[in-house]
PDB file of N, H, CA, C and O in Angstrom:
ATOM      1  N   UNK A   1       2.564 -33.405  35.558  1.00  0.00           N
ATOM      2  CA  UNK A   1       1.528 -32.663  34.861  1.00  0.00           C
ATOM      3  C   UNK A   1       1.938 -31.200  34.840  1.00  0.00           C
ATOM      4  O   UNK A   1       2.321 -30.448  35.736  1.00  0.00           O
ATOM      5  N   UNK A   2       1.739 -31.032  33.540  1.00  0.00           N
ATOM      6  H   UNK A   2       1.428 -31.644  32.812  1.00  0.00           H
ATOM      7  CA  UNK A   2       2.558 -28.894  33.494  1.00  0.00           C
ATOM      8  C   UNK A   2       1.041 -28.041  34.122  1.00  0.00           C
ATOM      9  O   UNK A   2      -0.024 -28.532  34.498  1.00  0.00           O
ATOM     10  N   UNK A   3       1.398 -26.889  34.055  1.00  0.00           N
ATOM     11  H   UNK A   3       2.263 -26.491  33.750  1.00  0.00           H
ATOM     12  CA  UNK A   3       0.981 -25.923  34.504  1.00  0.00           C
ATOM     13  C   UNK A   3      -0.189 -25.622  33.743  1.00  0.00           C
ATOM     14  O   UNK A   3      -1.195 -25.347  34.397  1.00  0.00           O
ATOM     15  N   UNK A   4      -0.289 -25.615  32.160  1.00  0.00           N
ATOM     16  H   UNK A   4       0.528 -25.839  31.629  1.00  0.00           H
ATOM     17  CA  UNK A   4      -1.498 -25.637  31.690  1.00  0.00           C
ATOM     18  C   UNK A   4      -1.579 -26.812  30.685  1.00  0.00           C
ATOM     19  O   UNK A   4      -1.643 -26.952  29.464  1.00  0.00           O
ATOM     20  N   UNK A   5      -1.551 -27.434  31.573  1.00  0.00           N
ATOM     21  H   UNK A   5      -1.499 -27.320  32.565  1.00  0.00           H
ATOM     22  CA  UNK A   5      -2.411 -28.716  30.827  1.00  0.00           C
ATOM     23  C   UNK A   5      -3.544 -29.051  31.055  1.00  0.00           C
ATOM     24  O   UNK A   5      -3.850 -28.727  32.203  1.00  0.00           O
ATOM     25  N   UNK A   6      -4.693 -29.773  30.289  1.00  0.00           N
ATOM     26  H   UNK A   6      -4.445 -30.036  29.357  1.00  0.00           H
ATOM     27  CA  UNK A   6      -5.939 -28.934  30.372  1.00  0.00           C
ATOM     28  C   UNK A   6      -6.553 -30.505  31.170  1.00  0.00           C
ATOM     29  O   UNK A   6      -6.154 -31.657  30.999  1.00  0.00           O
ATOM     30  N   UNK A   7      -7.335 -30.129  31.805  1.00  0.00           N
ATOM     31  H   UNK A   7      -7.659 -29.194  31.945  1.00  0.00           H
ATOM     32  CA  UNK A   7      -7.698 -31.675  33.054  1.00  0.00           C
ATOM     33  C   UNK A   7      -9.197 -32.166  32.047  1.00  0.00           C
ATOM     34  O   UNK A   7      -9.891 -31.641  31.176  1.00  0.00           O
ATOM     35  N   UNK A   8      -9.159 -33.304  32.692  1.00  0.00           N
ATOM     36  H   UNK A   8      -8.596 -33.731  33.399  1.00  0.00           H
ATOM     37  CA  UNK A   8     -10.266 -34.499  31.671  1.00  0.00           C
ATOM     38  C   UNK A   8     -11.932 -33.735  31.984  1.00  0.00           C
ATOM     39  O   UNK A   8     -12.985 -33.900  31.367  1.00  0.00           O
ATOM     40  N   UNK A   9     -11.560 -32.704  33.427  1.00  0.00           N
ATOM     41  H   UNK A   9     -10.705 -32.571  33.928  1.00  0.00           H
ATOM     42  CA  UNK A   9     -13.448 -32.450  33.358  1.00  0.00           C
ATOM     43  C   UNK A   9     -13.575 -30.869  32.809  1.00  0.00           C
ATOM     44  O   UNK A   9     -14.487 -30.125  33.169  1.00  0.00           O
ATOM     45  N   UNK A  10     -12.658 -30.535  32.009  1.00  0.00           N
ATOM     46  H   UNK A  10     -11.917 -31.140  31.716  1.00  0.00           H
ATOM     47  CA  UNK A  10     -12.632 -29.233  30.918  1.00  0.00           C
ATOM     48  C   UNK A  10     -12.132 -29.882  29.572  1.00  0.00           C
ATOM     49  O   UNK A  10     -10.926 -29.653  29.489  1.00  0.00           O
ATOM     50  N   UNK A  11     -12.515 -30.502  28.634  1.00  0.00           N
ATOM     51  H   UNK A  11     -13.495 -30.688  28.702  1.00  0.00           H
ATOM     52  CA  UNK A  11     -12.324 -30.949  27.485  1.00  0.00           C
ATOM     53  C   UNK A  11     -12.001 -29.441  26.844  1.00  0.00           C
ATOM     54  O   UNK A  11     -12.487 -28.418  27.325  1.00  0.00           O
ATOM     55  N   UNK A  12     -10.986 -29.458  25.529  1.00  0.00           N
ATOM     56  H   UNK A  12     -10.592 -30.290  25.139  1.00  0.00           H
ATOM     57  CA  UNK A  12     -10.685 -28.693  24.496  1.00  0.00           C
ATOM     58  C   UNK A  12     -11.177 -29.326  23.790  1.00  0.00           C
ATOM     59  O   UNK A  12     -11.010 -30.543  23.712  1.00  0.00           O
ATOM     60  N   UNK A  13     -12.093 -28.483  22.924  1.00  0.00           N
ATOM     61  H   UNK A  13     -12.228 -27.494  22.987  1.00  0.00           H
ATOM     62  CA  UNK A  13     -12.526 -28.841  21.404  1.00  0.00           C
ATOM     63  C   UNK A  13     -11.571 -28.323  20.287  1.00  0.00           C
ATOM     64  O   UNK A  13     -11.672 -27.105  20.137  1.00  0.00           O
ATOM     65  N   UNK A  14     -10.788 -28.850  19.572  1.00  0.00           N
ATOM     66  H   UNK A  14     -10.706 -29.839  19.694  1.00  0.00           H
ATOM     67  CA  UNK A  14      -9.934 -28.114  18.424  1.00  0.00           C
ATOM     68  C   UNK A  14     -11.068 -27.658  17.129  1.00  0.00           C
ATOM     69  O   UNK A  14     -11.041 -26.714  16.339  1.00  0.00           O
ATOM     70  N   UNK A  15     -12.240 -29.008  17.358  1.00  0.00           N
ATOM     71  H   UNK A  15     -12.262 -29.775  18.000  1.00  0.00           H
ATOM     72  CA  UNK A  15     -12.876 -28.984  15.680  1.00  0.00           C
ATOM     73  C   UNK A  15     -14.119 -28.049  16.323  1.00  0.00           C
ATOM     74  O   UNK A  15     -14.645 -29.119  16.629  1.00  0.00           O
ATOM     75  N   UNK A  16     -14.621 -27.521  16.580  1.00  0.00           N
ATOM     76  H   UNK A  16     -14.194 -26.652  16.331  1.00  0.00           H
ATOM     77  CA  UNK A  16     -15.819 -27.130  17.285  1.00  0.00           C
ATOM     78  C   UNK A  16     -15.831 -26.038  16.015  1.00  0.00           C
ATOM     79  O   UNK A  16     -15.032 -25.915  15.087  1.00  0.00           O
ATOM     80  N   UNK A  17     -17.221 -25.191  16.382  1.00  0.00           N
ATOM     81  H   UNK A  17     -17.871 -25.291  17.135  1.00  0.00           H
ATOM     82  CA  UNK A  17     -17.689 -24.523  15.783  1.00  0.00           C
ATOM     83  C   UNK A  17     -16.490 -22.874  15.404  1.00  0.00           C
ATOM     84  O   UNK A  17     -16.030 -22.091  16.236  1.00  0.00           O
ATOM     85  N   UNK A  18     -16.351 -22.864  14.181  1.00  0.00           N
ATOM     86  H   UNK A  18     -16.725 -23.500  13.505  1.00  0.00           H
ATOM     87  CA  UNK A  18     -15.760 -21.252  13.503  1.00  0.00           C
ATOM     88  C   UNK A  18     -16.343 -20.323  14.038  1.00  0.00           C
ATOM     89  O   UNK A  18     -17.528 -20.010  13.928  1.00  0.00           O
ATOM     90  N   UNK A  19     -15.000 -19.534  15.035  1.00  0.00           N
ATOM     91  H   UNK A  19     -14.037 -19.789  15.124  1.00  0.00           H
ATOM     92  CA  UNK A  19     -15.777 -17.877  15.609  1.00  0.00           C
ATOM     93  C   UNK A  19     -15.974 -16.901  14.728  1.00  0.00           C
ATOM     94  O   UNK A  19     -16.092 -15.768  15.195  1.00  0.00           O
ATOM     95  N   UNK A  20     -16.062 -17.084  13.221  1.00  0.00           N
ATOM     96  H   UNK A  20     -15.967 -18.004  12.842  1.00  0.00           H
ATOM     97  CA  UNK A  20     -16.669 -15.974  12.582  1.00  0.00           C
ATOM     98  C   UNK A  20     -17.004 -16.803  11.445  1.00  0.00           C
ATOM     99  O   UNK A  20     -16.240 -17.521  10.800  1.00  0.00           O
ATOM    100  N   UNK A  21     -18.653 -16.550  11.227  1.00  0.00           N
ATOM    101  H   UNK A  21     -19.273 -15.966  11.751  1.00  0.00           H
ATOM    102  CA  UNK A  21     -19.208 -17.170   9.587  1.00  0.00           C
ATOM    103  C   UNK A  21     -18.055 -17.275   8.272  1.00  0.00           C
ATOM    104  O   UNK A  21     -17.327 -16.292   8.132  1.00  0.00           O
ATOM    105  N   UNK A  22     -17.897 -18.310   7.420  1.00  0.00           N
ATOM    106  H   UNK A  22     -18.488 -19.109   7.534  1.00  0.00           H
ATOM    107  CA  UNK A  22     -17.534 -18.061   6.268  1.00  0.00           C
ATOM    108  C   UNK A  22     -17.898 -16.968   5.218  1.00  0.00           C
ATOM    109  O   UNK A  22     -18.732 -17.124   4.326  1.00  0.00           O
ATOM    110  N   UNK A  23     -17.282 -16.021   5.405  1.00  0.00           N
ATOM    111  H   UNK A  23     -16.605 -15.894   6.130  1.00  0.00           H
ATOM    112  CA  UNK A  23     -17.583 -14.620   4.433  1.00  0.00           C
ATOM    113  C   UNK A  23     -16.779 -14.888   2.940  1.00  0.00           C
ATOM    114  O   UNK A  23     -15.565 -15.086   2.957  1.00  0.00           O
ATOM    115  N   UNK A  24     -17.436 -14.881   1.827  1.00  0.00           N
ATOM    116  H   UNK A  24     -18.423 -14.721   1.813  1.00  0.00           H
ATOM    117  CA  UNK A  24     -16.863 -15.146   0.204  1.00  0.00           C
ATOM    118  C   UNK A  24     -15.863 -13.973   0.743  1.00  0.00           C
ATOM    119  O   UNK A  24     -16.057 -13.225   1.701  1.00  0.00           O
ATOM    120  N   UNK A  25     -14.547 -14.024  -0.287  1.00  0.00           N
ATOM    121  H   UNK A  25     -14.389 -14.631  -1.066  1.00  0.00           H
ATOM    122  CA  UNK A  25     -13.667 -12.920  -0.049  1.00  0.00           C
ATOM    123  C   UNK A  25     -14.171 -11.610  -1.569  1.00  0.00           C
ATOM    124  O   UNK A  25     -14.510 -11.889  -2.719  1.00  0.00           O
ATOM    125  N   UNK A  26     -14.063 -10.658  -1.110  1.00  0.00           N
ATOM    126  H   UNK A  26     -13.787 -10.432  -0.176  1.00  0.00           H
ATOM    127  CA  UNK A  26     -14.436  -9.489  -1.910  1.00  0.00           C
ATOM    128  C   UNK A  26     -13.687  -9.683  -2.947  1.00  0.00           C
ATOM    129  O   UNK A  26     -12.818 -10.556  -2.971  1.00  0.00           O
ATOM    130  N   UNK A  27     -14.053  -8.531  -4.367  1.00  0.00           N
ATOM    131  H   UNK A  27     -14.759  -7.822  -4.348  1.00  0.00           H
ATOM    132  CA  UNK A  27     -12.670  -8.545  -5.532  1.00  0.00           C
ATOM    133  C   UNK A  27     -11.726  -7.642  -5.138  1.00  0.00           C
ATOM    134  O   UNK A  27     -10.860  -7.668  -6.012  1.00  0.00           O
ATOM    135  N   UNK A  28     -11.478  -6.988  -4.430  1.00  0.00           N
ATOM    136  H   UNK A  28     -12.182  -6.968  -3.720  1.00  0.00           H
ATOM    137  CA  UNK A  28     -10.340  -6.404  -4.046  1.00  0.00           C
ATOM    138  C   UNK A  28      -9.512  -7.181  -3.446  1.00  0.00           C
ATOM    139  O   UNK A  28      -8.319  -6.970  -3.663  1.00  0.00           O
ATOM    140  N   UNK A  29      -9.910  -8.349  -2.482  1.00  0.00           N
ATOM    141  H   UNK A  29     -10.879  -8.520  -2.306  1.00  0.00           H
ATOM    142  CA  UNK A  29      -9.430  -9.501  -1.596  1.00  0.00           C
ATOM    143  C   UNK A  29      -8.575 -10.625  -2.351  1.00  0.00           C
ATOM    144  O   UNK A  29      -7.630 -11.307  -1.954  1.00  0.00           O
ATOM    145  N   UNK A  30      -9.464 -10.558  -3.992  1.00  0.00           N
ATOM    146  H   UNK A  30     -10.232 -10.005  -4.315  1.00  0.00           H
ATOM    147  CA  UNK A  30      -8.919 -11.685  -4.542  1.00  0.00           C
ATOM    148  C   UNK A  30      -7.554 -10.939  -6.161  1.00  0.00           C
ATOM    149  O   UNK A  30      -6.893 -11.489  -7.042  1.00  0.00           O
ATOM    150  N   UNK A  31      -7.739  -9.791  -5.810  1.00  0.00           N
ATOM    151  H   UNK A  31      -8.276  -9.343  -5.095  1.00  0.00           H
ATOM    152  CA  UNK A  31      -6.527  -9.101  -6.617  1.00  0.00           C
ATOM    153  C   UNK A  31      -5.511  -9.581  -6.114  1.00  0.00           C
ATOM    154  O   UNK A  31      -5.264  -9.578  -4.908  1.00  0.00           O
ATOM    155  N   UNK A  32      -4.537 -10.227  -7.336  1.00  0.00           N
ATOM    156  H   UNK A  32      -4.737 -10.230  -8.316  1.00  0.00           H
ATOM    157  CA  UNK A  32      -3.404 -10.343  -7.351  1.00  0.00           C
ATOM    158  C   UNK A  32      -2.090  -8.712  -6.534  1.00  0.00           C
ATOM    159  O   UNK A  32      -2.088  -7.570  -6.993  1.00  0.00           O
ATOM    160  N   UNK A  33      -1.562  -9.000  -5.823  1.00  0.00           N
ATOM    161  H   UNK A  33      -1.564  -9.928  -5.450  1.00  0.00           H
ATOM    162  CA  UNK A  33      -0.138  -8.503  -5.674  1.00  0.00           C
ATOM    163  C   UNK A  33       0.769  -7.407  -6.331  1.00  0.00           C
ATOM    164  O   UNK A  33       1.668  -7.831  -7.058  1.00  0.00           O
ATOM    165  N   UNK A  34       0.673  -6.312  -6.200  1.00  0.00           N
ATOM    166  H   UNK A  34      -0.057  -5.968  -5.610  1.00  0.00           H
ATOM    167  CA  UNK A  34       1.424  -5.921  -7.710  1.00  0.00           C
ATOM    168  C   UNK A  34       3.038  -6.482  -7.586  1.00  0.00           C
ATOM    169  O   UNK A  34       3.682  -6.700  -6.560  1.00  0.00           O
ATOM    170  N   UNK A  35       3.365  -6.604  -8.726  1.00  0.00           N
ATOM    171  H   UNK A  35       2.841  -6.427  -9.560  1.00  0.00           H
ATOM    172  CA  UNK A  35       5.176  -6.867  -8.324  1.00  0.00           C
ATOM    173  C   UNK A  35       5.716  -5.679  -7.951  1.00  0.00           C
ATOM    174  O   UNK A  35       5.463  -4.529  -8.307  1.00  0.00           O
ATOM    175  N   UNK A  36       6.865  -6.337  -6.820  1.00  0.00           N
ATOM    176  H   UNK A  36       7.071  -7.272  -6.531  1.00  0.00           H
ATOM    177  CA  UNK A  36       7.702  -5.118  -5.762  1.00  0.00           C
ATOM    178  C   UNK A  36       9.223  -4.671  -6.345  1.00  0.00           C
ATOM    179  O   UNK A  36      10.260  -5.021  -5.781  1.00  0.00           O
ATOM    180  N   UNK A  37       9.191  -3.879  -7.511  1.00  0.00           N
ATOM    181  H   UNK A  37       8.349  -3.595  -7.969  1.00  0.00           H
ATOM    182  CA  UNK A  37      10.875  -3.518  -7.847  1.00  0.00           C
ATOM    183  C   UNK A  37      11.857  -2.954  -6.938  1.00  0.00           C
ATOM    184  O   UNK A  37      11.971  -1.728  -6.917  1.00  0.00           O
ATOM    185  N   UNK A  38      12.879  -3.964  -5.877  1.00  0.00           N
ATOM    186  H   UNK A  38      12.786  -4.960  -5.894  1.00  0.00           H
ATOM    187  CA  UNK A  38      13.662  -2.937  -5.271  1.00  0.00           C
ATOM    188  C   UNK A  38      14.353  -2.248  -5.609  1.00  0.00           C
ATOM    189  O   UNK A  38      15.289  -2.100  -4.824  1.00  0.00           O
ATOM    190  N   UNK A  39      14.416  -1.415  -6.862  1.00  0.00           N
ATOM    191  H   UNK A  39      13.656  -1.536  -7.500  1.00  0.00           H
ATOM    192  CA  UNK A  39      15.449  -0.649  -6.938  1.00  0.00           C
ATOM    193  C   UNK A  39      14.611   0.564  -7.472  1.00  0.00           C
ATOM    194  O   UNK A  39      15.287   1.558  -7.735  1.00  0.00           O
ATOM    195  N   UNK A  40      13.264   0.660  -7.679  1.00  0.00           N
ATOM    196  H   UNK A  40      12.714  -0.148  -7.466  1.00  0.00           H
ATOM    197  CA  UNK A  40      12.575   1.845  -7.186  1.00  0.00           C
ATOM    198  C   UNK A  40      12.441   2.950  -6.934  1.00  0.00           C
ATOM    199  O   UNK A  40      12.262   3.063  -5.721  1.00  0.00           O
ATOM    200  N   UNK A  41      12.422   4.328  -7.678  1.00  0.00           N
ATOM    201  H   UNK A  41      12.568   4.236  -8.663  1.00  0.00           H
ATOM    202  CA  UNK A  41      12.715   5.321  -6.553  1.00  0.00           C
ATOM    203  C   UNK A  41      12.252   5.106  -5.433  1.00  0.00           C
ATOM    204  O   UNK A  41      12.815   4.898  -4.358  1.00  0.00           O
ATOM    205  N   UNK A  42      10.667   5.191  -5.853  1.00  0.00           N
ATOM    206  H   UNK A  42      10.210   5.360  -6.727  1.00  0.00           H
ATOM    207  CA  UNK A  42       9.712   5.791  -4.426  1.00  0.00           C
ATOM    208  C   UNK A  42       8.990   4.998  -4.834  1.00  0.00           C
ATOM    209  O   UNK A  42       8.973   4.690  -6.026  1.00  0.00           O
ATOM    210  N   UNK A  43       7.873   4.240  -3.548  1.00  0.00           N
ATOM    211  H   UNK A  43       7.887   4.490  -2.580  1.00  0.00           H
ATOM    212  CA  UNK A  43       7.047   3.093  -3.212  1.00  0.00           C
ATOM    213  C   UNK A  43       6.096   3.565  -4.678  1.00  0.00           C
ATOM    214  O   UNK A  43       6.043   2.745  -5.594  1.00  0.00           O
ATOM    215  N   UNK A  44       5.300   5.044  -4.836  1.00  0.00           N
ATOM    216  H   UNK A  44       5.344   5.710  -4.091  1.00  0.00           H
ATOM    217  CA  UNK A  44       4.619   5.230  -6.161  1.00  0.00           C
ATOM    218  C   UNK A  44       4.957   5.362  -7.193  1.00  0.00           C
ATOM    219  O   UNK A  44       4.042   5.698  -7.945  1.00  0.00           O
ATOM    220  N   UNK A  45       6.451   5.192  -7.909  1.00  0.00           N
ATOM    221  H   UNK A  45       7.195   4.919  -7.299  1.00  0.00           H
ATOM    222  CA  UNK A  45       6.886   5.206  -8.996  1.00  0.00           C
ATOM    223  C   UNK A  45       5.838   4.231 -10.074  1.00  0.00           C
ATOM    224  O   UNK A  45       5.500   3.325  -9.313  1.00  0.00           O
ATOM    225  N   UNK A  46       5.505   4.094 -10.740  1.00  0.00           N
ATOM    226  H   UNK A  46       5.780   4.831 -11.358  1.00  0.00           H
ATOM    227  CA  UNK A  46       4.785   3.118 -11.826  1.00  0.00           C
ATOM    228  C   UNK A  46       5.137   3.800 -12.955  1.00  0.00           C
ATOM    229  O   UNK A  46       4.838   3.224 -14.000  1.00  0.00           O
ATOM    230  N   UNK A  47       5.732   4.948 -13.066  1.00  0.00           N
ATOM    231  H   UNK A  47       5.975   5.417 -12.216  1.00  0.00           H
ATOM    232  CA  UNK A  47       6.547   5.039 -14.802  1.00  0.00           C
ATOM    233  C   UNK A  47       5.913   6.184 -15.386  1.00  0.00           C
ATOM    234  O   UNK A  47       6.627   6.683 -16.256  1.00  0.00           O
ATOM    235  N   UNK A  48       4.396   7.006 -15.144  1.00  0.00           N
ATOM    236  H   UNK A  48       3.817   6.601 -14.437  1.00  0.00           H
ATOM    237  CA  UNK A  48       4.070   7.730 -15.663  1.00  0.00           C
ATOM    238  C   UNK A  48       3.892   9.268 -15.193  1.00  0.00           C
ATOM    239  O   UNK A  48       3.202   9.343 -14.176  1.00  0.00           O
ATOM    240  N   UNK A  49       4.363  10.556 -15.704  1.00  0.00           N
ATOM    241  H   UNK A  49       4.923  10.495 -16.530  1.00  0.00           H
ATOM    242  CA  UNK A  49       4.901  11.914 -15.419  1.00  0.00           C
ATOM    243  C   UNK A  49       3.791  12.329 -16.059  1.00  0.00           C
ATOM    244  O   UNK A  49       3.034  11.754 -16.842  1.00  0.00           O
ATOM    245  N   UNK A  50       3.816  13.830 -15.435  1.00  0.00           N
ATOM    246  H   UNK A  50       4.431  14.297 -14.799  1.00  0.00           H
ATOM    247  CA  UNK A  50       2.941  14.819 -16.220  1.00  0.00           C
ATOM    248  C   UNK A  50       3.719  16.059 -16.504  1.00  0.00           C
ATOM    249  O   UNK A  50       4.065  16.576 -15.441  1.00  0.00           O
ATOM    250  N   UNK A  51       4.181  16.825 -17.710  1.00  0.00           N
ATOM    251  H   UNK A  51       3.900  16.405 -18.573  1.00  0.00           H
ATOM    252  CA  UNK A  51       4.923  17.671 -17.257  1.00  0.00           C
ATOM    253  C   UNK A  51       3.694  19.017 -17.565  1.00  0.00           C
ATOM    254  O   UNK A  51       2.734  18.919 -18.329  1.00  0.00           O
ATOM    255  N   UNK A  52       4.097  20.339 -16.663  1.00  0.00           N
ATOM    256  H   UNK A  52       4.877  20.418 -16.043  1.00  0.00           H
ATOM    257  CA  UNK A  52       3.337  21.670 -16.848  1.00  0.00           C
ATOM    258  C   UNK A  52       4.611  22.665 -17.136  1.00  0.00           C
ATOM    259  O   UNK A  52       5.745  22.726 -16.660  1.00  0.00           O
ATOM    260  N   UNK A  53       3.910  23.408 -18.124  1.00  0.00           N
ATOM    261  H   UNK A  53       2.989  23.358 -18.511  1.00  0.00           H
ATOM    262  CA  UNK A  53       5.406  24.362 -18.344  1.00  0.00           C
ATOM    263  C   UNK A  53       4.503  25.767 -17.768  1.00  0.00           C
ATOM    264  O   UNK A  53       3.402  26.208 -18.097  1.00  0.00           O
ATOM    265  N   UNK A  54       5.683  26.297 -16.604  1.00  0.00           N
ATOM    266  H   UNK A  54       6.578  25.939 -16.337  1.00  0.00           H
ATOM    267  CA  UNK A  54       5.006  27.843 -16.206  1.00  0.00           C
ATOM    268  C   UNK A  54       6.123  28.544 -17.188  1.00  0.00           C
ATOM    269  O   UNK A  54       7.260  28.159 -17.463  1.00  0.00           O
ATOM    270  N   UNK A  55       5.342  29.799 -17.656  1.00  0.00           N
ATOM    271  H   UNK A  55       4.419  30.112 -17.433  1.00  0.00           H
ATOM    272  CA  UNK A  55       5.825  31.015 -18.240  1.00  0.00           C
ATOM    273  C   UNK A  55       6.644  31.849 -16.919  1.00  0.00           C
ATOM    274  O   UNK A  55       5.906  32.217 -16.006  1.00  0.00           O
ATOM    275  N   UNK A  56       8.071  32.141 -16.798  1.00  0.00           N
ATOM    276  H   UNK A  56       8.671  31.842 -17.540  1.00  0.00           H
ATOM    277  CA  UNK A  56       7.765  33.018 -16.049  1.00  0.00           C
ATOM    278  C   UNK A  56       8.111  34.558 -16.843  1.00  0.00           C
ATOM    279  O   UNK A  56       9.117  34.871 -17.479  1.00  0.00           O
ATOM    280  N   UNK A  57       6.817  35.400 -16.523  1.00  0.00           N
ATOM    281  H   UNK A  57       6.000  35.145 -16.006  1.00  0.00           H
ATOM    282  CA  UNK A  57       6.763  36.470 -16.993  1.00  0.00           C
ATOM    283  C   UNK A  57       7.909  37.461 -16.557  1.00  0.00           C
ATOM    284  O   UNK A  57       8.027  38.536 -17.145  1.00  0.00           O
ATOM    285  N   UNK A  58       8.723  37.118 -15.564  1.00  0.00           N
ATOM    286  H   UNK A  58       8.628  36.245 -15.086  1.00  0.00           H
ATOM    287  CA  UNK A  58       9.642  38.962 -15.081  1.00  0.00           C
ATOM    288  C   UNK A  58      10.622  38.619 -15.812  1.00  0.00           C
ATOM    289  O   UNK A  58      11.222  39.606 -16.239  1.00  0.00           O
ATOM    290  N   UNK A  59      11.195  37.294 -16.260  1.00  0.00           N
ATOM    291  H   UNK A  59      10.707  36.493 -15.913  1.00  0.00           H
ATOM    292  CA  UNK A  59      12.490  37.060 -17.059  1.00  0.00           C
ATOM    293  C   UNK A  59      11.813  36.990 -18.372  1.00  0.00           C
ATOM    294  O   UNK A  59      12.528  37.769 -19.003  1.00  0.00           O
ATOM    295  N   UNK A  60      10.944  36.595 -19.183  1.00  0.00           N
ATOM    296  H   UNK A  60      10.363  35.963 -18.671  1.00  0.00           H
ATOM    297  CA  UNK A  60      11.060  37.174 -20.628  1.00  0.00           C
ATOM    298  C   UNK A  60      10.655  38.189 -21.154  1.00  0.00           C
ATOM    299  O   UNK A  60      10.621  38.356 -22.373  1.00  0.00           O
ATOM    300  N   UNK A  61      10.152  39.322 -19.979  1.00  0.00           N
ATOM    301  H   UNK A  61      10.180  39.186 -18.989  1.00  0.00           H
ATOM    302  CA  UNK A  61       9.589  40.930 -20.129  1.00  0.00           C
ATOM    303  C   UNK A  61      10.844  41.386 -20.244  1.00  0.00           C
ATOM    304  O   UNK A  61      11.020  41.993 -21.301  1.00  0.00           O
ATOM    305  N   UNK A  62      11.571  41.331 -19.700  1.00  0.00           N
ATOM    306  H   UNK A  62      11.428  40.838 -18.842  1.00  0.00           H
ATOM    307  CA  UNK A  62      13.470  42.240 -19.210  1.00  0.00           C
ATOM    308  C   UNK A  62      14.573  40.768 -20.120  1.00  0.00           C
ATOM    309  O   UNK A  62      14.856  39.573 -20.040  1.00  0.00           O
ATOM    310  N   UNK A  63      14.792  41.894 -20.844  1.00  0.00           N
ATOM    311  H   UNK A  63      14.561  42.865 -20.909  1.00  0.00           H
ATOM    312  CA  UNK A  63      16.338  41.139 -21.623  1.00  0.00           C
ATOM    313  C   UNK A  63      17.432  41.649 -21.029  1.00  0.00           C
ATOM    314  O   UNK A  63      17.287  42.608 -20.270  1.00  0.00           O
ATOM    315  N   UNK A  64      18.705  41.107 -21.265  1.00  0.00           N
ATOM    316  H   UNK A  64      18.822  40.328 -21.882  1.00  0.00           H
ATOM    317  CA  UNK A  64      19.814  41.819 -20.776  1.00  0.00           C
ATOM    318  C   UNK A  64      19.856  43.226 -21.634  1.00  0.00           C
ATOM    319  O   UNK A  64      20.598  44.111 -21.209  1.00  0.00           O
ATOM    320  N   UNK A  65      19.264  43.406 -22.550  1.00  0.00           N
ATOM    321  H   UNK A  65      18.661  42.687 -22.896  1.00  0.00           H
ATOM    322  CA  UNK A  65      20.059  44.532 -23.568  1.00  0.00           C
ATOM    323  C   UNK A  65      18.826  45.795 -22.866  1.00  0.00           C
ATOM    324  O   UNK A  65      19.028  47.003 -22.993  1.00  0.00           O
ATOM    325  N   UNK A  66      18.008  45.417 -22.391  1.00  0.00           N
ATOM    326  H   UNK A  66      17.844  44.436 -22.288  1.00  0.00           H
ATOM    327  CA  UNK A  66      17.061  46.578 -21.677  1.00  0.00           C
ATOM    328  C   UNK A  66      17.273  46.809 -20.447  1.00  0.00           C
ATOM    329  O   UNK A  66      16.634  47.719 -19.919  1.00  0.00           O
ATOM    330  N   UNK A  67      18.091  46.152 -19.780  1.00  0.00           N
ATOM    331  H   UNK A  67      18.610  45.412 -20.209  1.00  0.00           H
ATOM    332  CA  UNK A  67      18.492  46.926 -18.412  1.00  0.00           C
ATOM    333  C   UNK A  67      19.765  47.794 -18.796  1.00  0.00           C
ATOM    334  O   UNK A  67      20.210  48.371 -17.803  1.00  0.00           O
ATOM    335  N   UNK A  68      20.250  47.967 -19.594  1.00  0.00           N
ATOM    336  H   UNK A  68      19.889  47.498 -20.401  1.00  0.00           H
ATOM    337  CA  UNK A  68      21.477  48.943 -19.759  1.00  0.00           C
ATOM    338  C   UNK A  68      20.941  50.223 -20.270  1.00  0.00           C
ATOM    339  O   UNK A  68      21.701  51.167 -20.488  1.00  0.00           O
TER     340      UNK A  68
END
């Protein structure tokens, strides 16, 4: 007889009662996966940029022909 083997006057129940109620799964729970591209930059790549254009003002105030 091993070490934990369980003796006839402590029965194991396998089917006995679920330690937590059946909870429906949420819609976030039941969203599909997104597909994983490994070759990826970065884990948030999904394809879409924003571009902002800054002015910078000290280089198109001063030309080369006005500093001489």
């Amino acid at each position: 007889m091993g070490l934990f083997a369980s003796r006839p006057e402590e029965p194991f129940e396998w089917a006995g009662l679920p330690s937590e109620p059946l909870v429906p799964p949420s819609d976030a729970e039941l969203l599909e996966t997104p597909p994983v591209d490994p070759f990826a930059i970065s884990a948030n790549s999904d394809g879409t940029s924003i571009m902002i254009r800054i002015a910078d003002d000290a280089a198109a105030s001063s030309s080369p022909a006005e500093d001489q």
